[in-house]
NUDRENDO-601816 format. One record per residue (C-alpha): residue number from 1; x, y, z. Coordinates in Angstrom, 1 decimal, padded with zeros to 4 digits, always signed. Layout:
+-----+--------+--------+--------+
|   k |      X |      Y |      Z |
+-----+--------+--------+--------+
| NUM |      X |      Y |      Z |
...
+-----+--------+--------+--------+
end
This chain:
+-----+--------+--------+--------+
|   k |      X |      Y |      Z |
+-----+--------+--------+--------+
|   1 | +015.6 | -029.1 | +002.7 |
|   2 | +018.5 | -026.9 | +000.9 |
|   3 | +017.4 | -023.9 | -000.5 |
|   4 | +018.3 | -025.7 | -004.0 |
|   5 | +015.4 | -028.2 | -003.4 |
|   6 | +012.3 | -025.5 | -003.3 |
|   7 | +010.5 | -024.9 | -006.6 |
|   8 | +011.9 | -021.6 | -008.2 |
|   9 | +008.7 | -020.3 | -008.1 |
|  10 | +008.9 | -020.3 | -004.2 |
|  11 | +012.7 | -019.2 | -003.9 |
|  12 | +012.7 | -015.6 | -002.0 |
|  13 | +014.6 | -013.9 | -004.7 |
|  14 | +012.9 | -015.4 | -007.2 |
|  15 | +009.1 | -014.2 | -005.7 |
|  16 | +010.4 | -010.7 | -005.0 |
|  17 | +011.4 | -011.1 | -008.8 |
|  18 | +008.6 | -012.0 | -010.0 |
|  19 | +005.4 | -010.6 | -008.0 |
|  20 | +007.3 | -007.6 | -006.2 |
|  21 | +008.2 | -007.7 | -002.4 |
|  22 | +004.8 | -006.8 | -000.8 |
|  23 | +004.3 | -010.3 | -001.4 |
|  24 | +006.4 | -012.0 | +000.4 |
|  25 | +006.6 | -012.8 | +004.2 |
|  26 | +008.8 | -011.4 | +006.7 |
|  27 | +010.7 | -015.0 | +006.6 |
|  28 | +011.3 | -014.2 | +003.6 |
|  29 | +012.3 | -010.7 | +003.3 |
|  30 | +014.7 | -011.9 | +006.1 |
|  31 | +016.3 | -014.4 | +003.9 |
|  32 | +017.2 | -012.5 | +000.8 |
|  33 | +019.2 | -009.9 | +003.2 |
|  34 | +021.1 | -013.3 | +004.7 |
|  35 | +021.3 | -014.8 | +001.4 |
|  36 | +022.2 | -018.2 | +002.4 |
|  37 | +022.2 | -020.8 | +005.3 |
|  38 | +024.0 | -022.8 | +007.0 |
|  39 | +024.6 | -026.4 | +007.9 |
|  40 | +021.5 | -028.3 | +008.7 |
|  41 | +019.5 | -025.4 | +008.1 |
|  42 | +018.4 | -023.4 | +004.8 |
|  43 | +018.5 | -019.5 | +004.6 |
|  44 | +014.5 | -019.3 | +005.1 |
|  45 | +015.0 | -021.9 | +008.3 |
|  46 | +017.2 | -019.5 | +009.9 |
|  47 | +015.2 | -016.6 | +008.9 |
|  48 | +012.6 | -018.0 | +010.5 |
|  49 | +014.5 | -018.9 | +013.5 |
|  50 | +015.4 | -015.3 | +013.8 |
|  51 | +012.1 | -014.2 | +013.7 |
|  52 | +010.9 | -016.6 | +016.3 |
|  53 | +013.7 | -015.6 | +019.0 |
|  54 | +012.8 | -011.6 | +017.5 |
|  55 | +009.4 | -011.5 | +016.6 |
|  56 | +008.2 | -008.0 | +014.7 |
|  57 | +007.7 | -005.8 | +017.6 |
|  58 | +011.5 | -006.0 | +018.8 |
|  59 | +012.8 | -006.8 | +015.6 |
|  60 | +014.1 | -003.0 | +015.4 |
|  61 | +015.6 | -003.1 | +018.4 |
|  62 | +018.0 | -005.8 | +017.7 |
|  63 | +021.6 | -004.8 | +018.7 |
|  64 | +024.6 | -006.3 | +017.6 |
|  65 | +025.6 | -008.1 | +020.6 |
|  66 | +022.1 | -009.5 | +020.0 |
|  67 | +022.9 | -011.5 | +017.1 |
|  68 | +026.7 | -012.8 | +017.7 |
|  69 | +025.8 | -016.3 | +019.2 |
|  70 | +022.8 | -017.5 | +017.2 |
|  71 | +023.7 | -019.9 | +015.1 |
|  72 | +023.7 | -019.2 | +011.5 |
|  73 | +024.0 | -015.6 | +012.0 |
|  74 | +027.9 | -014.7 | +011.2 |
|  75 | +029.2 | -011.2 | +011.8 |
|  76 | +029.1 | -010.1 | +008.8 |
|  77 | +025.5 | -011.1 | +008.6 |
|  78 | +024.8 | -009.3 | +011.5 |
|  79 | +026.2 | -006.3 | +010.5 |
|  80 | +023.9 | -006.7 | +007.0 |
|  81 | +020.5 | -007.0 | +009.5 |
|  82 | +021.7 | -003.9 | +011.7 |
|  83 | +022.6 | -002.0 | +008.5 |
|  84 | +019.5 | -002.7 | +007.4 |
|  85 | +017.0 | -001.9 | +010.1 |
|  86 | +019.7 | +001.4 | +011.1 |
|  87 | +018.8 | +002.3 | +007.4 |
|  88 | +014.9 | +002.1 | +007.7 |
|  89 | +015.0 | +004.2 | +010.7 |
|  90 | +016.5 | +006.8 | +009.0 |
|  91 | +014.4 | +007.0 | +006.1 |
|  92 | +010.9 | +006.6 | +008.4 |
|  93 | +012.4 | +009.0 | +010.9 |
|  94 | +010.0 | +012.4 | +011.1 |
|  95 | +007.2 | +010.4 | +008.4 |
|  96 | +004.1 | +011.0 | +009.5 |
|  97 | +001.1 | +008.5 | +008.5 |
|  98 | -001.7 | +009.9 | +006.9 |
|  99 | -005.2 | +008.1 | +007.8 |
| 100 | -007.9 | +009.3 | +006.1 |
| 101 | -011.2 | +009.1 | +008.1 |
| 102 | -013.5 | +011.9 | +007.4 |
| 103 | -014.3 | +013.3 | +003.9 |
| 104 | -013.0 | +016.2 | +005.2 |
| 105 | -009.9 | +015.0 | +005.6 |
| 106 | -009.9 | +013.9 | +001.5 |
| 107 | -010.9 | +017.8 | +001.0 |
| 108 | -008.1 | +019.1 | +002.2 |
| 109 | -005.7 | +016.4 | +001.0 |
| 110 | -007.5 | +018.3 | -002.6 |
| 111 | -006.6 | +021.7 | -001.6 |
| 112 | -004.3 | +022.1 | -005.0 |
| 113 | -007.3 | +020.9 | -007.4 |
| 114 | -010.4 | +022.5 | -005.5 |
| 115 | -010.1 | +025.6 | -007.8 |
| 116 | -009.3 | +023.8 | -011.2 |
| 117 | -011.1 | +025.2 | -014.2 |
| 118 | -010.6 | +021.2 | -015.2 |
| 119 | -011.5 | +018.0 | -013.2 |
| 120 | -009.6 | +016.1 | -011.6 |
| 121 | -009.8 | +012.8 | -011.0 |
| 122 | -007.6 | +011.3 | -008.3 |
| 123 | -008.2 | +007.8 | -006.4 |
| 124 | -006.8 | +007.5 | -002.8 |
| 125 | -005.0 | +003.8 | -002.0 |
| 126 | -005.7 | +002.8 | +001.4 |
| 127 | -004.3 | +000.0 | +003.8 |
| 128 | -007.0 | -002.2 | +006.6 |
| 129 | -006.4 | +001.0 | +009.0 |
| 130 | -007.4 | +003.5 | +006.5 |
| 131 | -004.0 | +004.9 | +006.2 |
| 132 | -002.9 | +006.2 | +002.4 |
| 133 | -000.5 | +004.2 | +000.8 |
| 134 | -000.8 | +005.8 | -002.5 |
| 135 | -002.4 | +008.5 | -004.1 |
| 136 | -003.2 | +009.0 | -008.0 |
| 137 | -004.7 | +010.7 | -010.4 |
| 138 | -006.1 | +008.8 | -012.9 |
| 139 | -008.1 | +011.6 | -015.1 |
| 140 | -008.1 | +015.0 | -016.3 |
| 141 | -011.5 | +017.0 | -017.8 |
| 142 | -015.2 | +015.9 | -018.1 |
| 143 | -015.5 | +013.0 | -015.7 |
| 144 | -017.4 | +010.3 | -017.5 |
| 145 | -018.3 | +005.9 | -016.3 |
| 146 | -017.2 | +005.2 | -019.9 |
| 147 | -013.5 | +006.9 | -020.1 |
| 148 | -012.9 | +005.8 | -017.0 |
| 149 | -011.7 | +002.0 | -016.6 |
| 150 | -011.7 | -000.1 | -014.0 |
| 151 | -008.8 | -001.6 | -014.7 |
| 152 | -006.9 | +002.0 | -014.7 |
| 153 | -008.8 | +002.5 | -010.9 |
| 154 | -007.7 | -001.2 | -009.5 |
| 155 | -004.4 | -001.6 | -011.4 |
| 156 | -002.5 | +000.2 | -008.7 |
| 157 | -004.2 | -001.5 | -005.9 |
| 158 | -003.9 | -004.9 | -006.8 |
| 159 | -000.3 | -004.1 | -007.1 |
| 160 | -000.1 | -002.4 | -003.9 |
| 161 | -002.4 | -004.5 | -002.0 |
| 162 | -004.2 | -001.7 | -001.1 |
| 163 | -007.6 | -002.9 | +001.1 |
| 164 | -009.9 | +000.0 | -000.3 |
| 165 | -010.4 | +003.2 | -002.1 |
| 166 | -011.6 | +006.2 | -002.1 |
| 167 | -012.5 | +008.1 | -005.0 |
| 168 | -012.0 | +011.9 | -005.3 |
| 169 | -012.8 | +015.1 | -007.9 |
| 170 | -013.3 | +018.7 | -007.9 |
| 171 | -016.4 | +020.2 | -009.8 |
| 172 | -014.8 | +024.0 | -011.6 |
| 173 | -018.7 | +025.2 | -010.9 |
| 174 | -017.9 | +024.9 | -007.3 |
| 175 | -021.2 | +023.1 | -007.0 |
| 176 | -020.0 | +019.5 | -005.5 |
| 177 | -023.5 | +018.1 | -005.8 |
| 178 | -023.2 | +014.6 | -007.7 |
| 179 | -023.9 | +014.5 | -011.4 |
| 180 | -025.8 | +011.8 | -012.8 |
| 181 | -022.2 | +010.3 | -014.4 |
| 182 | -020.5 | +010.7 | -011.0 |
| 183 | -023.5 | +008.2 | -009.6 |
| 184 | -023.0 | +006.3 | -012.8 |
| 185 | -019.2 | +006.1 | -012.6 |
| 186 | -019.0 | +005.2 | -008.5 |
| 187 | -021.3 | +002.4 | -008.5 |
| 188 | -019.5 | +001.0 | -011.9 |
| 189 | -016.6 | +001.2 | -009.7 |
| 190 | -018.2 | -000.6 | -006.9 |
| 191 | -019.1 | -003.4 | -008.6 |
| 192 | -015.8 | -003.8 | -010.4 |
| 193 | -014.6 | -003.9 | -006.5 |
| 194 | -016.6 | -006.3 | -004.9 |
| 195 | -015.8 | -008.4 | -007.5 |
| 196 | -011.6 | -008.1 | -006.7 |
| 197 | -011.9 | -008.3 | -002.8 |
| 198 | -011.5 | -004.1 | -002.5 |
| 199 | -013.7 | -001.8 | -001.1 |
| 200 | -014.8 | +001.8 | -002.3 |
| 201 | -015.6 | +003.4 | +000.5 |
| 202 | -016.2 | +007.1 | -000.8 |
| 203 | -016.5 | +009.2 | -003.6 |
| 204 | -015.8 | +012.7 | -002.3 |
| 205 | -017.0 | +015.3 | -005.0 |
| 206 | -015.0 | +019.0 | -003.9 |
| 207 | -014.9 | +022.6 | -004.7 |
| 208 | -013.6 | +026.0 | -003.6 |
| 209 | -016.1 | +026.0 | -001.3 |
| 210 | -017.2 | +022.3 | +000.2 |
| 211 | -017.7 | +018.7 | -000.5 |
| 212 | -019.9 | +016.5 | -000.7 |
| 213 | -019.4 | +012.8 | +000.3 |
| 214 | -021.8 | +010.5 | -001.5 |
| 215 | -021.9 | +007.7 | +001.1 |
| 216 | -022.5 | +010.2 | +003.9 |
| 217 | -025.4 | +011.3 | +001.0 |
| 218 | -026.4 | +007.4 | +000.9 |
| 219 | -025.6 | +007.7 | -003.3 |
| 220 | -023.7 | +004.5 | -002.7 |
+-----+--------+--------+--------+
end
């Protein structure tokens, strides 16, 4: 099947286009770096070939002289893949992933806020390993369910595909006992999640001084 013969909607290009690239599969990441196929073979076939002979854990270690005989893989398309994974390397060199586990871990990650004569409302975006992808704040003042949409909470992580939250804020009174709207707020949020597929694992309430974590509490 040429590349010409898939419905638009499932074209490479045309996916990353339209629903961003965390939504497409390595396959086809591969194929909009190749940009076209060859004989017998359209640019997703080959991509896929690639990734069969390669497969994710020594894909980055795929060297030039790697790629000159298989077929459908030119040198100047070589060149583009080793570009391409020299290029990653550089910008992932020294990055350090941040998994959050413990709510003290989400305390410190608060340091700049713990203090604030205001609250601060900031949601943590996390992948299946409970690494951050993102990290947002989403309000500023008197934290209350009803200014506070879901939508403005999940937005990001639908987009993301994050796997679960984790809700954060700093009381100014340096108390981080729950309020009743904190209780009122978290388990809105929870329901809004179960019903999307992503889990709210914590809501870690912080000050000067400490934090509390709600589910270590059992509020939620």
């Amino acid at each position: 099947m040429k590349i010409k013969d898939i419905s638009k909607v499932d074209r490479p290009r045309e996916k990353l286009i339209k629903y961003g690239a965390n939504k497409l599969n390595n396959a086809e990441l591969l194929a909009i770096i190749l940009g076209k196929g060859v004989k017998g073979k359209n640019v997703i076939e080959v991509a896929r070939s690639l990734l069969r002979k390669f497969p994710e854990e020594k894909f980055a270690e795929i060297q030039l002289t790697d790629l000159k005989n298989f077929k459908g893989i030119g040198i100047t398309k070589a060149c583009q893949i080793i570009a391409f994974i020299e290029l990653g390397k550089r910008i992932l060199k020294g990055k350090k992933s941040r998994f959050i586990v413990l709510p003290k871990e989400i305390w410190e990650e608060m340091k700049d806020v713990r203090s604030g004569k205001k609250e601060y409302c900031y949601i943590f975006y996390l992948d299946v390993r409970n690494q951050i992808v993102r990290k947002e704040l989403i309000s500023v003042g008197t934290l209350n369910a009803s200014l506070i949409h879901p939508r403005e909470v999940f937005e990001p992580a639908v987009r993301i595909s994050a796997a679960q939250i984790i809700l954060s804020h700093n009381h100014p009174s340096g108390d981080s006992s729950p309020s009743d709207e904190d209780i009122k707020l978290t388990e809105r949020l929870i329901e809004a999640g179960e019903i999307l597929g992503i889990e709210v694992i914590d809501h870690v309430i912080v000050s000067e001084k400490g934090f509390t974590s709600m589910k270590e509490k059992a509020l939620m």
